[in-house]
DRENTORKOL-3810 file (N, C-alpha, C; in nm, 4 decimals):
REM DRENTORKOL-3810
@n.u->1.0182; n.v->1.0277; n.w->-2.2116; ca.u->1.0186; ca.v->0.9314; ca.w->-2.1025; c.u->0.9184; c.v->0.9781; c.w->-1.9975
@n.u->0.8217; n.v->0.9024; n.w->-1.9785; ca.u->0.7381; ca.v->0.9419; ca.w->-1.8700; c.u->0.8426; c.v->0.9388; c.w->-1.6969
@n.u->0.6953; n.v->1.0359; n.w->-1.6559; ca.u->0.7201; ca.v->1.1162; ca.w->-1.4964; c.u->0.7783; c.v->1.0107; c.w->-1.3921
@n.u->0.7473; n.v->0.8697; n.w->-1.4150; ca.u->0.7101; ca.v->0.7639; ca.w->-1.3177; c.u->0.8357; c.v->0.6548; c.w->-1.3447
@n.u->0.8942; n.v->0.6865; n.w->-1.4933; ca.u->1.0079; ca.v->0.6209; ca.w->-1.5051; c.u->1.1175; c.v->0.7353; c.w->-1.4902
@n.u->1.1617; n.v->0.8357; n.w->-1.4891; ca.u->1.2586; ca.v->0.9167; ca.w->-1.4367; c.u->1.2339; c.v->0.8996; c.w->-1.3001
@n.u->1.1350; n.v->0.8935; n.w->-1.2090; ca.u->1.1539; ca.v->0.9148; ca.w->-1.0877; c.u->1.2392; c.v->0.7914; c.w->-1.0004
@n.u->1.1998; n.v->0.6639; n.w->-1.0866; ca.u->1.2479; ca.v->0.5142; ca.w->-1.0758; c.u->1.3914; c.v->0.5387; c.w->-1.1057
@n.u->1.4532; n.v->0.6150; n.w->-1.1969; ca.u->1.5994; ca.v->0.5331; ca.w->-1.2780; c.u->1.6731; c.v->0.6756; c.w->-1.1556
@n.u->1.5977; n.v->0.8066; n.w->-1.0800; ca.u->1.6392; ca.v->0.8931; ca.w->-0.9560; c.u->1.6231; c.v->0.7577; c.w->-0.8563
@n.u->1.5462; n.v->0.7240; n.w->-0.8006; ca.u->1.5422; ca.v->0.6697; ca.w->-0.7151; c.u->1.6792; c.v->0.5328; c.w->-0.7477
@n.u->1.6333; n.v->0.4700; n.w->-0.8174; ca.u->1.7789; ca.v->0.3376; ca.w->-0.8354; c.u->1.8976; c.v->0.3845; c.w->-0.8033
@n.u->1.9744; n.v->0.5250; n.w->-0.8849; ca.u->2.1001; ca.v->0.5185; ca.w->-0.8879; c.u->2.1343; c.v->0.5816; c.w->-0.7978
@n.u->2.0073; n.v->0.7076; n.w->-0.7199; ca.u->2.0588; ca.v->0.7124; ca.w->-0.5789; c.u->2.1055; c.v->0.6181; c.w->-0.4872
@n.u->1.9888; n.v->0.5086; n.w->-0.4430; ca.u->2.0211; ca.v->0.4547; ca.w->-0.3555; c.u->2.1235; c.v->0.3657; c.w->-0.4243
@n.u->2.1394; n.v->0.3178; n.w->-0.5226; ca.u->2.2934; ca.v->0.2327; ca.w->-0.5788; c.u->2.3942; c.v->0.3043; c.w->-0.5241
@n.u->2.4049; n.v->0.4094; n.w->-0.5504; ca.u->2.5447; ca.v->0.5135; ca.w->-0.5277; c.u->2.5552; c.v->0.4756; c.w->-0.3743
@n.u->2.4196; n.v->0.5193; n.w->-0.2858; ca.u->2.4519; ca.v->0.4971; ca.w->-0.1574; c.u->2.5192; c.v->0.3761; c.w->-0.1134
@n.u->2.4444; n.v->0.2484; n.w->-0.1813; ca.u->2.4295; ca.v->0.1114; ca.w->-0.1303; c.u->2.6016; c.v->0.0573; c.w->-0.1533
@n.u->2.6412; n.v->0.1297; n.w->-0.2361; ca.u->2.7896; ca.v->0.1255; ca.w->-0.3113; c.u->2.8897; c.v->0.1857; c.w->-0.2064
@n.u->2.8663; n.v->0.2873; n.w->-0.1658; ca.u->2.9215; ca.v->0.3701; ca.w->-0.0591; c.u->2.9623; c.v->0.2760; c.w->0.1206
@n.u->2.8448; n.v->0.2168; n.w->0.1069; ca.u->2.8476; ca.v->0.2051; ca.w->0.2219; c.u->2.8762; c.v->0.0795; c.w->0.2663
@n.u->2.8347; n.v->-0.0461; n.w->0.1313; ca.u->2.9354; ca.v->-0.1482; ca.w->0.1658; c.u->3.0831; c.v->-0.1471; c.w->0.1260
@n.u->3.1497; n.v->-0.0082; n.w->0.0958; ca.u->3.2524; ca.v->-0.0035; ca.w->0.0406; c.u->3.3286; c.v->0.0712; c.w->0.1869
@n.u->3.2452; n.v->0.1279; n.w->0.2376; ca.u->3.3123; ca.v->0.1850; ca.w->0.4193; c.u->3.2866; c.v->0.0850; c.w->0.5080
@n.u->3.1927; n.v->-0.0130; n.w->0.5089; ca.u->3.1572; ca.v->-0.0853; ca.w->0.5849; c.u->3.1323; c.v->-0.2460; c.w->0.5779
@n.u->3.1812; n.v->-0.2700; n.w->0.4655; ca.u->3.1908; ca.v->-0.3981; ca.w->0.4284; c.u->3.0065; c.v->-0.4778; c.w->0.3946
@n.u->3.0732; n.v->-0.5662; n.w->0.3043; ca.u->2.8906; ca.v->-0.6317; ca.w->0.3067; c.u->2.8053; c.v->-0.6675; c.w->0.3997
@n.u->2.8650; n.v->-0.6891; n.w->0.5196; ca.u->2.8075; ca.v->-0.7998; ca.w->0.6410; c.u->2.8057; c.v->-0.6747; c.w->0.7366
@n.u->2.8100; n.v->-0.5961; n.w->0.7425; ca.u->2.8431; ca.v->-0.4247; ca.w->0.8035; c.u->2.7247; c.v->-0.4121; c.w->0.8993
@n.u->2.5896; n.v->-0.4632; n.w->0.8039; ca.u->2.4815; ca.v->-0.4148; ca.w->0.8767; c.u->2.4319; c.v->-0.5244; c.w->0.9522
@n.u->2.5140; n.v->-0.6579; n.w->1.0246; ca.u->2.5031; ca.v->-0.7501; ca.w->1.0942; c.u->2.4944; c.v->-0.7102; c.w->1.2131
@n.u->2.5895; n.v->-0.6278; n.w->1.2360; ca.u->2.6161; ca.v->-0.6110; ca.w->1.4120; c.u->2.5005; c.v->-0.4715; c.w->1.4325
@n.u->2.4740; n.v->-0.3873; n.w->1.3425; ca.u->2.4251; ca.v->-0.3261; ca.w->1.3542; c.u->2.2239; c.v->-0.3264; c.w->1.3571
@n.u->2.2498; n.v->-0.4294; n.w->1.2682; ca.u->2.0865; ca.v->-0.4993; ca.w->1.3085; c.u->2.0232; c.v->-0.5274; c.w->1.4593
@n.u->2.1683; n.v->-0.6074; n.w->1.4961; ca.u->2.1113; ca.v->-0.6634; ca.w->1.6013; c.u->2.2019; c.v->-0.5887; c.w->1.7783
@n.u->2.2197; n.v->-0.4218; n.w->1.7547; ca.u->2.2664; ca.v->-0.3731; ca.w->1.8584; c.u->2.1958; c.v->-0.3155; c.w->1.9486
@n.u->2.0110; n.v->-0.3316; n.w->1.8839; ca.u->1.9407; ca.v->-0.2999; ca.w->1.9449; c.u->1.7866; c.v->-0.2892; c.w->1.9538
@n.u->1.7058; n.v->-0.2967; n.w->2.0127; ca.u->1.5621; ca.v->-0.3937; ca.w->1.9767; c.u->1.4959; c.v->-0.3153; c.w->1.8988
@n.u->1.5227; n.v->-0.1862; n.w->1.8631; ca.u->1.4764; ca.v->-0.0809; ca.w->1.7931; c.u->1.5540; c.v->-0.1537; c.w->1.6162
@n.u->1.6579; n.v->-0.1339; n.w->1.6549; ca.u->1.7364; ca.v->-0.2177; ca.w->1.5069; c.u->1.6967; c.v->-0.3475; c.w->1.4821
@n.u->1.7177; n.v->-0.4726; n.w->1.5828; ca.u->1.6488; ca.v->-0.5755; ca.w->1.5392; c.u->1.4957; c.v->-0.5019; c.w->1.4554
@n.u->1.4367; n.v->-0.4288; n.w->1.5029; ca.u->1.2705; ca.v->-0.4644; ca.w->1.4525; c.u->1.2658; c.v->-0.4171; c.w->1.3068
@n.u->1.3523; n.v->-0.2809; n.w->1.2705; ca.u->1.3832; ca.v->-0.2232; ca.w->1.1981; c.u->1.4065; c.v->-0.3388; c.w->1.0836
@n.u->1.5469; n.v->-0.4084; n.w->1.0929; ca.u->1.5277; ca.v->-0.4993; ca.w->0.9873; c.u->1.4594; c.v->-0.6013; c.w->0.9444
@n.u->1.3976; n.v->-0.6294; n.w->1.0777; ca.u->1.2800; ca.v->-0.7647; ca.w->1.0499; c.u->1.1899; c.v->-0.7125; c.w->0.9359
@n.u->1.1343; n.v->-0.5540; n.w->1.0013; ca.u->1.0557; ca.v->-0.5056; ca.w->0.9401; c.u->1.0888; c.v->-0.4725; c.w->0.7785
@n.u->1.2477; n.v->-0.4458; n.w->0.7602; ca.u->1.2876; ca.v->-0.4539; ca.w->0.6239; c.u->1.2300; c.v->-0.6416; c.w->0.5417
@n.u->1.3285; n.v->-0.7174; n.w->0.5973; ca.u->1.2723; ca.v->-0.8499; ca.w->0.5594; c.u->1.1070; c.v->-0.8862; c.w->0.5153
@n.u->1.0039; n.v->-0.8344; n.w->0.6172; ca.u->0.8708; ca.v->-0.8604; ca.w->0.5813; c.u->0.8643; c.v->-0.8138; c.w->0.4848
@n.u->0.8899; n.v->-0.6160; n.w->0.4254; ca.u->0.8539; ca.v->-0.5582; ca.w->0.3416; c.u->0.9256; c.v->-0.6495; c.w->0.1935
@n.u->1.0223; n.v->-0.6784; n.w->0.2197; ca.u->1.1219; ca.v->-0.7452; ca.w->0.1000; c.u->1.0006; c.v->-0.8360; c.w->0.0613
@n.u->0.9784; n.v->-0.9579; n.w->0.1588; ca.u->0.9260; ca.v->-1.0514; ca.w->0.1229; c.u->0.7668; c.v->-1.0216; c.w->0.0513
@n.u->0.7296; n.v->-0.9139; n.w->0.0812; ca.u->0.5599; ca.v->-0.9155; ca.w->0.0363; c.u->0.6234; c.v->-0.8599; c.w->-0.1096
@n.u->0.6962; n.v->-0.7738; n.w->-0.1442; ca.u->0.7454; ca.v->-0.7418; ca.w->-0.2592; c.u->0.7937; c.v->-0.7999; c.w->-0.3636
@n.u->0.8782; n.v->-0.9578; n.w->-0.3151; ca.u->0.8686; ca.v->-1.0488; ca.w->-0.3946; c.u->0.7877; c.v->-1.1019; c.w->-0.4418
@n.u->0.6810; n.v->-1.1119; n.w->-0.3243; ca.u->0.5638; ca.v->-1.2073; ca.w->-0.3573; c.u->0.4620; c.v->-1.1389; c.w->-0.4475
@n.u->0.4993; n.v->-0.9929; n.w->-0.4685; ca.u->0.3924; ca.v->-0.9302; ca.w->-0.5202; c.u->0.4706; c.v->-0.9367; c.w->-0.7114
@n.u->0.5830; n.v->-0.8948; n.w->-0.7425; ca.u->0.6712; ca.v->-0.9418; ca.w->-0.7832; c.u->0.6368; c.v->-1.0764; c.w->-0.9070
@n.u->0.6302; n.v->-1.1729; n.w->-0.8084; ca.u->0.5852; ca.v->-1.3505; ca.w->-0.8371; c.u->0.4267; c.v->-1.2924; c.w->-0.9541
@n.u->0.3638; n.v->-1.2688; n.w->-0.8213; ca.u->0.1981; ca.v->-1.2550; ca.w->-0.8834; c.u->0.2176; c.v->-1.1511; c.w->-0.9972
@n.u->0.2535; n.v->-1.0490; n.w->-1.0069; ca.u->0.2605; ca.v->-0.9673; ca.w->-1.1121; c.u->0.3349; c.v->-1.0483; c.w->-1.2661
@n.u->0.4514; n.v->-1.1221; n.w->-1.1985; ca.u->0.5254; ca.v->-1.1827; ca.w->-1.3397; c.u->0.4380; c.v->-1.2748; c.w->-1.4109
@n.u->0.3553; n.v->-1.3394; n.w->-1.3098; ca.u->0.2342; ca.v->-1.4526; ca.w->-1.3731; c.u->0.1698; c.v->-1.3605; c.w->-1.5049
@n.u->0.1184; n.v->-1.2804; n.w->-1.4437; ca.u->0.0133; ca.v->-1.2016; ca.w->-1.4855; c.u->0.0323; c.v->-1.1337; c.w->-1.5992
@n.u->0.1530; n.v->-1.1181; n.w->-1.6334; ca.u->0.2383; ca.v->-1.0263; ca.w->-1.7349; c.u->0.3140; c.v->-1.1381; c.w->-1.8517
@n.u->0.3081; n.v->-1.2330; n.w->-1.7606; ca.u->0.3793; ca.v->-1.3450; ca.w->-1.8442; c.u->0.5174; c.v->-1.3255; c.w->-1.8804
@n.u->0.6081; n.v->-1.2848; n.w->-1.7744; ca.u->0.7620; ca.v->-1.2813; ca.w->-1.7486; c.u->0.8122; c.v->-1.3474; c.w->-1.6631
@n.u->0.9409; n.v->-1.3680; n.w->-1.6762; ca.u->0.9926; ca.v->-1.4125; ca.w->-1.6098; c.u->1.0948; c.v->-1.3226; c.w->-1.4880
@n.u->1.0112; n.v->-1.3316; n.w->-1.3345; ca.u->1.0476; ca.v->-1.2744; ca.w->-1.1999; c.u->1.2130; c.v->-1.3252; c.w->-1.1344
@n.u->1.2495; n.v->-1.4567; n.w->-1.1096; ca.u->1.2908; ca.v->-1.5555; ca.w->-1.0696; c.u->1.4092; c.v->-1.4777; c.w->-1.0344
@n.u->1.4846; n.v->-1.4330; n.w->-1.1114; ca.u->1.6154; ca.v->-1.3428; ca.w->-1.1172; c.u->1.6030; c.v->-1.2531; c.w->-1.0260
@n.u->1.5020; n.v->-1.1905; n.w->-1.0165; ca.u->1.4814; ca.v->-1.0355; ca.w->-0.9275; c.u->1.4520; c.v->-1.0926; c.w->-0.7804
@n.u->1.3867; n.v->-1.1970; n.w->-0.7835; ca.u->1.3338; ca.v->-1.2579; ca.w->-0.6642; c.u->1.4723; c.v->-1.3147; c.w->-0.5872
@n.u->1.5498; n.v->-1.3923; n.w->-0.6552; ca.u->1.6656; ca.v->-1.4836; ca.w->-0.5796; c.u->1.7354; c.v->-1.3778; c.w->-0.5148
@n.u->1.7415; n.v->-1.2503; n.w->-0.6469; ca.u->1.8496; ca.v->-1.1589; ca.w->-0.6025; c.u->1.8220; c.v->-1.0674; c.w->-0.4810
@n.u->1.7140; n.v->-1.0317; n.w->-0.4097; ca.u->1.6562; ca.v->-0.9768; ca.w->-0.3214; c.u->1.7250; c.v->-1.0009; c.w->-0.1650
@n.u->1.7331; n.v->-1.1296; n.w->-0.1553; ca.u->1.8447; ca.v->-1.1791; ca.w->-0.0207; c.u->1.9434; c.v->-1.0657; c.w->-0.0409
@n.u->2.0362; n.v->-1.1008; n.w->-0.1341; ca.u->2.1518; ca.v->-1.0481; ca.w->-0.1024; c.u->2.1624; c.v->-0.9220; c.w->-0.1762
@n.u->2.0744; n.v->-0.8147; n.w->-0.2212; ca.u->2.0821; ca.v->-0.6881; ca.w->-0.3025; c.u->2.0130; c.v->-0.6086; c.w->-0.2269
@n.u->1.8916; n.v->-0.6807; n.w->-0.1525; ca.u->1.7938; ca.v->-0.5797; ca.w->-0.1341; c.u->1.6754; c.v->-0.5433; c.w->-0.1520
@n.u->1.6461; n.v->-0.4111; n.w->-0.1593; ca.u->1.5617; ca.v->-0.3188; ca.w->-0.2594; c.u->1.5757; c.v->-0.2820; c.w->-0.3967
@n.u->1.7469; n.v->-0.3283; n.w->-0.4392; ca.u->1.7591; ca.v->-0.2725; ca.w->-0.5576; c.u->1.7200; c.v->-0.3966; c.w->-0.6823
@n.u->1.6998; n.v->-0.5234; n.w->-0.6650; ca.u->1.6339; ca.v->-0.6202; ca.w->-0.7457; c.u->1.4735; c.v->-0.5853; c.w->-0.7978
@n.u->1.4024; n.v->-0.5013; n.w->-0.6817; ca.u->1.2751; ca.v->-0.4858; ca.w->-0.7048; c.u->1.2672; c.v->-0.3291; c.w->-0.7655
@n.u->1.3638; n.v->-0.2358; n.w->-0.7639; ca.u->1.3666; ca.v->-0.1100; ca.w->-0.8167; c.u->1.3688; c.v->-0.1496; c.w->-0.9881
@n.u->1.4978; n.v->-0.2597; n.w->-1.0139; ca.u->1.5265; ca.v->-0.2759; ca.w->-1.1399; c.u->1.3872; c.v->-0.3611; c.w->-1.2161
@n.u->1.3178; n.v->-0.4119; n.w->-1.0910; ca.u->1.2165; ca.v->-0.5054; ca.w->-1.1874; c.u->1.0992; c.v->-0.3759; c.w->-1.2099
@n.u->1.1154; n.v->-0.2813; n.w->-1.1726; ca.u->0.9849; ca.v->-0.1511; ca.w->-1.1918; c.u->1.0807; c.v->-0.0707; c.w->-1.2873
@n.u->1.1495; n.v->-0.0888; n.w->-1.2775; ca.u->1.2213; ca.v->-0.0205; ca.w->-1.4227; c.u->1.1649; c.v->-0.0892; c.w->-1.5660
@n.u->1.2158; n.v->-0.2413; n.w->-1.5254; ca.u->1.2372; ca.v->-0.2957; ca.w->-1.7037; c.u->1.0401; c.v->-0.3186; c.w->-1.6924
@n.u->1.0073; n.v->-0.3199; n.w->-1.6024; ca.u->0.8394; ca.v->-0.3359; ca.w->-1.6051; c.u->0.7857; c.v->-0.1813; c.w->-1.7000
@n.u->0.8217; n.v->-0.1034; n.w->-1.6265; ca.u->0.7862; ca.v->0.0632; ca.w->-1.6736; c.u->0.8472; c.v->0.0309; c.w->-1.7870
@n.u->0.9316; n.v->0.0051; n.w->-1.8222; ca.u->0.9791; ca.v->-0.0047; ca.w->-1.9982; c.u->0.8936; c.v->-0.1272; c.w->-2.1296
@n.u->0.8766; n.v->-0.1803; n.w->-2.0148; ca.u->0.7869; ca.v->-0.2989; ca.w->-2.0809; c.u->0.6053; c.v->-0.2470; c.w->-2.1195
@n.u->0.5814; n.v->-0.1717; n.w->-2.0106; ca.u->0.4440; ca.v->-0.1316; ca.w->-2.0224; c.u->0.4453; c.v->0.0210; c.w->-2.1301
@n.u->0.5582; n.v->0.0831; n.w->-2.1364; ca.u->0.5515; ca.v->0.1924; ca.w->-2.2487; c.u->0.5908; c.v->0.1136; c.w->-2.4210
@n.u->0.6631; n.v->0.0304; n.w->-2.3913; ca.u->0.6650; ca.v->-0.0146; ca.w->-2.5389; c.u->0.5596; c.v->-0.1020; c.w->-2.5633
@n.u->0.4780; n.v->-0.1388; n.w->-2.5082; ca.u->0.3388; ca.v->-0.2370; ca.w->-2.5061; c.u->0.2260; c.v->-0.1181; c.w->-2.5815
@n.u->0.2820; n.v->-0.0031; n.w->-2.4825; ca.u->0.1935; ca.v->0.0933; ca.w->-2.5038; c.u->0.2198; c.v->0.1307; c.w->-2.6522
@n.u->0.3041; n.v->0.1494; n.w->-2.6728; ca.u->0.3941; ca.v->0.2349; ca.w->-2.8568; c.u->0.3344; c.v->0.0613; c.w->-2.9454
@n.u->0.3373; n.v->0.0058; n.w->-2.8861; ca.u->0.2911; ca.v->-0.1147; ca.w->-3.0175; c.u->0.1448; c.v->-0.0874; c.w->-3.0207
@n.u->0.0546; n.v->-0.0540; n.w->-2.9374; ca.u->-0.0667; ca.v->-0.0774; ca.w->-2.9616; c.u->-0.1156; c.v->0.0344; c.w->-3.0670
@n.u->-0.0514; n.v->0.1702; n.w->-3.0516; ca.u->-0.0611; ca.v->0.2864; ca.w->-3.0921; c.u->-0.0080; c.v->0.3023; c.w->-3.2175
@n.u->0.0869; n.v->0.1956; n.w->-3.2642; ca.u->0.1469; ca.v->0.2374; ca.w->-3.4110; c.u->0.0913; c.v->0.0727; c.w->-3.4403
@n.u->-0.0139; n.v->0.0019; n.w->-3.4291; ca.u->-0.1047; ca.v->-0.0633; ca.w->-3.4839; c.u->-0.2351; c.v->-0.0017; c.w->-3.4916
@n.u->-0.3045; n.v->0.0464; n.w->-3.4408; ca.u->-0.4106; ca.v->0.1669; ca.w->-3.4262; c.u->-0.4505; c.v->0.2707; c.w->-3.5795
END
């Protein structure tokens, strides 16, 4: 398994474990009041939202390009997060090594 997909399936189930943790102490809607308790927090999540959104959009353009289907990872982003776009660089990294193993055991 390459360097770049272990670091992805570390990175996912960390922050899962966390993301699990903490709407489980703090409920789903947890980080509502906390968004907006202060202009430092408001910006904080706006600034989450922009990053979400260019990630979808990058996401979109990449699925064209690859000829998959995004749609799932994209809807799910509202309400998951970061972890819709972790899982789409997962099954992507899995997609681009077995692309890779077909070209090589045609070769």
């Amino acid at each position: 398994m390459r360097l770049k997909l272990i670091a992805l399936y570390l990175i996912f189930f960390d922050f899962l474990a966390y993301t699990l943790y903490v709407v489980w102490t703090e409920g789903y809607f947890g980080f509502i009041p906390a968004a907006f308790s202060s202009a430092w927090n408001t910006q904080i999540f706006f600034d989450l939202v922009v990053a979400c959104v260019i990630i979808g959009s990058w996401m979109v353009v990449d699925g064209r390009r690859r000829g998959k289907t995004v749609w799932p990872y994209v809807i799910a982003i509202p309400f998951l997060g970061s972890l819709p776009p972790l899982v789409y660089l997962i099954v992507r990294e899995h997609q681009i090594s077995a692309e890779g193993s077909h070209g090589l055991a045609a070769a």
